[in-house]
N, C-alpha and C positions, 0 to 999 in steps of 0.2 A: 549169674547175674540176677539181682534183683529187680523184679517190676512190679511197680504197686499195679494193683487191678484198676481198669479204667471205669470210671461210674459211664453208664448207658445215657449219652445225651440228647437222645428220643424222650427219655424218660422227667427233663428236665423242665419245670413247666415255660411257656414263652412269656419273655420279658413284659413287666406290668408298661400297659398304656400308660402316655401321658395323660394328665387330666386334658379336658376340651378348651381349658382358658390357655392352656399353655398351649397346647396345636394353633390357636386361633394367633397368638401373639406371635409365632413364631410365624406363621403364614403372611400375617401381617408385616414384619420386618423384612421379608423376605419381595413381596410385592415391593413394598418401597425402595427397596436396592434396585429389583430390578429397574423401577423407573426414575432412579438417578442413572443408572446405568444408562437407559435410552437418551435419556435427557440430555448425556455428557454427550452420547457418538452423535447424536442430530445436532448441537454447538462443534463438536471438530468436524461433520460436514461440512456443514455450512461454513465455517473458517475458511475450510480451503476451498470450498464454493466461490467464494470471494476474493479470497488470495487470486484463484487464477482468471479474475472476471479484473483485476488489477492490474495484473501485468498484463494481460492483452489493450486492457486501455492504454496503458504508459507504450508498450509496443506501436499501437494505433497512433499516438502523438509522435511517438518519435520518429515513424514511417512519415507521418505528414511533413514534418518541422526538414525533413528529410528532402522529400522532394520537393518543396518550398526553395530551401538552396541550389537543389540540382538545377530547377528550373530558372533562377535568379542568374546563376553560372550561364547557364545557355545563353538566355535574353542579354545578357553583359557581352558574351562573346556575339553572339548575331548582330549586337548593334554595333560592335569594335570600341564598346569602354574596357574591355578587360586589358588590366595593364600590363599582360604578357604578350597581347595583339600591340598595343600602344607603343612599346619598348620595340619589337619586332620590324614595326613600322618606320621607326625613328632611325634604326640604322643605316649609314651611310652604306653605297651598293658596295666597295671598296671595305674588304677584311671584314663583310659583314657576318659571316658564323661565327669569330671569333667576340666581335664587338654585339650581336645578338643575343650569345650565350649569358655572357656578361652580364648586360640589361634584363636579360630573361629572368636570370638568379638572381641580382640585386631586385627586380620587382618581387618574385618568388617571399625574398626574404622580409620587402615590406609587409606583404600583405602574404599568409599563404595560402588563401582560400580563395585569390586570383583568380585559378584555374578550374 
Protein backbone atom coordinates (compact mmCIF):
# COMPACT_ATOMS: atom_id res chain seq x y z
CA UNK A 1 0.00 0.00 0.00
CA UNK A 2 0.89 3.35 -0.62
CA UNK A 3 0.96 6.33 1.73
CA UNK A 4 2.05 9.62 0.82
CA UNK A 5 4.04 11.14 3.88
CA UNK A 6 2.14 13.39 6.13
CA UNK A 7 3.41 17.13 6.15
CA UNK A 8 4.06 17.95 10.08
CA UNK A 9 1.03 20.19 11.15
CA UNK A 10 2.92 21.94 14.15
CA UNK A 11 5.07 23.01 11.43
CA UNK A 12 2.19 24.84 9.62
CA UNK A 13 2.11 28.67 10.42
CA UNK A 14 -1.57 29.66 12.32
CA UNK A 15 -4.04 31.15 10.13
CA UNK A 16 -3.63 35.02 9.17
CA UNK A 17 -5.78 37.40 11.61
CA UNK A 18 -8.61 39.01 10.40
CA UNK A 19 -7.98 42.68 9.85
CA UNK A 20 -9.46 44.83 13.12
CA UNK A 21 -12.26 46.51 10.70
CA UNK A 22 -13.51 43.17 10.12
CA UNK A 23 -13.38 41.77 13.94
CA UNK A 24 -15.10 45.07 14.71
CA UNK A 25 -18.14 44.62 12.05
CA UNK A 26 -18.41 41.35 12.75
CA UNK A 27 -18.83 42.16 16.64
CA UNK A 28 -21.01 44.69 15.73
CA UNK A 29 -23.67 42.36 13.73
CA UNK A 30 -23.45 40.18 16.12
CA UNK A 31 -24.57 42.52 19.28
CA UNK A 32 -27.47 43.53 17.21
CA UNK A 33 -28.83 40.09 16.69
CA UNK A 34 -28.35 39.48 19.99
CA UNK A 35 -30.67 42.43 20.77
CA UNK A 36 -33.28 41.73 18.40
CA UNK A 37 -33.14 38.51 19.84
CA UNK A 38 -33.90 39.98 23.42
CA UNK A 39 -36.25 42.32 22.02
CA UNK A 40 -38.37 39.37 20.41
CA UNK A 41 -38.43 37.06 23.85
CA UNK A 42 -39.39 40.38 26.23
CA UNK A 43 -42.58 41.06 23.25
CA UNK A 44 -43.55 37.02 23.49
CA UNK A 45 -43.37 37.58 27.39
CA UNK A 46 -45.19 40.10 27.59
CA UNK A 47 -47.76 38.61 24.95
CA UNK A 48 -48.55 35.94 27.20
CA UNK A 49 -48.20 38.30 30.20
CA UNK A 50 -51.30 39.60 28.98
CA UNK A 51 -52.90 36.84 27.21
CA UNK A 52 -53.33 35.25 30.79
CA UNK A 53 -54.16 38.72 32.65
CA UNK A 54 -57.21 38.36 29.84
CA UNK A 55 -58.59 35.40 30.59
CA UNK A 56 -58.71 35.65 34.19
CA UNK A 57 -60.61 39.03 33.56
CA UNK A 58 -63.13 37.31 31.03
CA UNK A 59 -63.00 34.37 33.95
CA UNK A 60 -63.65 37.32 36.59
CA UNK A 61 -66.84 38.52 34.54
CA UNK A 62 -68.23 35.51 33.81
CA UNK A 63 -67.87 34.31 37.62
CA UNK A 64 -69.84 37.50 38.23
CA UNK A 65 -72.50 37.53 35.48
CA UNK A 66 -72.72 34.00 37.04
CA UNK A 67 -73.62 34.58 40.32
CA UNK A 68 -75.73 37.66 39.36
CA UNK A 69 -78.22 34.65 37.94
CA UNK A 70 -77.75 32.18 40.73
CA UNK A 71 -78.72 34.98 43.02
CA UNK A 72 -81.70 36.26 40.70
CA UNK A 73 -82.86 32.36 40.75
CA UNK A 74 -82.81 32.30 44.49
CA UNK A 75 -84.70 35.81 45.05
CA UNK A 76 -87.42 34.44 42.38
CA UNK A 77 -87.70 31.31 44.19
CA UNK A 78 -87.93 32.88 48.01
CA UNK A 79 -90.36 35.35 46.76
CA UNK A 80 -92.64 32.40 44.82
CA UNK A 81 -92.31 34.36 41.17
CA UNK A 82 -90.53 31.38 39.81
CA UNK A 83 -92.82 29.68 37.46
CA UNK A 84 -92.08 26.15 38.47
CA UNK A 85 -93.24 27.40 42.29
CA UNK A 86 -96.28 29.07 40.32
CA UNK A 87 -97.29 25.94 38.25
CA UNK A 88 -96.74 23.81 41.39
CA UNK A 89 -99.04 25.90 43.19
CA UNK A 90 -101.83 26.05 40.71
CA UNK A 91 -102.30 22.30 40.82
CA UNK A 92 -105.53 21.06 41.86
CA UNK A 93 -104.88 18.59 45.26
CA UNK A 94 -106.66 15.65 43.16
CA UNK A 95 -104.00 13.89 40.42
CA UNK A 96 -101.73 16.63 41.38
CA UNK A 97 -98.10 14.71 40.52
CA UNK A 98 -99.36 13.82 37.46
CA UNK A 99 -100.99 17.44 36.58
CA UNK A 100 -97.62 19.06 38.40
CA UNK A 101 -95.28 17.34 36.25
CA UNK A 102 -97.00 18.57 33.46
CA UNK A 103 -97.17 22.37 34.33
CA UNK A 104 -93.60 21.83 35.88
CA UNK A 105 -92.32 20.95 32.08
CA UNK A 106 -94.65 23.08 30.15
CA UNK A 107 -93.17 26.13 32.32
CA UNK A 108 -89.50 24.44 32.10
CA UNK A 109 -89.96 24.64 28.50
CA UNK A 110 -91.32 28.38 28.35
CA UNK A 111 -88.65 29.74 30.12
CA UNK A 112 -85.61 27.31 31.06
CA UNK A 113 -83.74 29.31 33.29
CA UNK A 114 -86.93 29.16 35.59
CA UNK A 115 -85.15 27.23 38.03
Amino acid sequence: MFHEPREDQSSHAPPPEPSPELRERVLQRCRQELQVRVQVDRRRRSQWRWSLVGAAACLLLANIAGERQNDTRIAAILEGRSHALVAHRAAPVRGRSSYSRATLLAALLRDPDSL
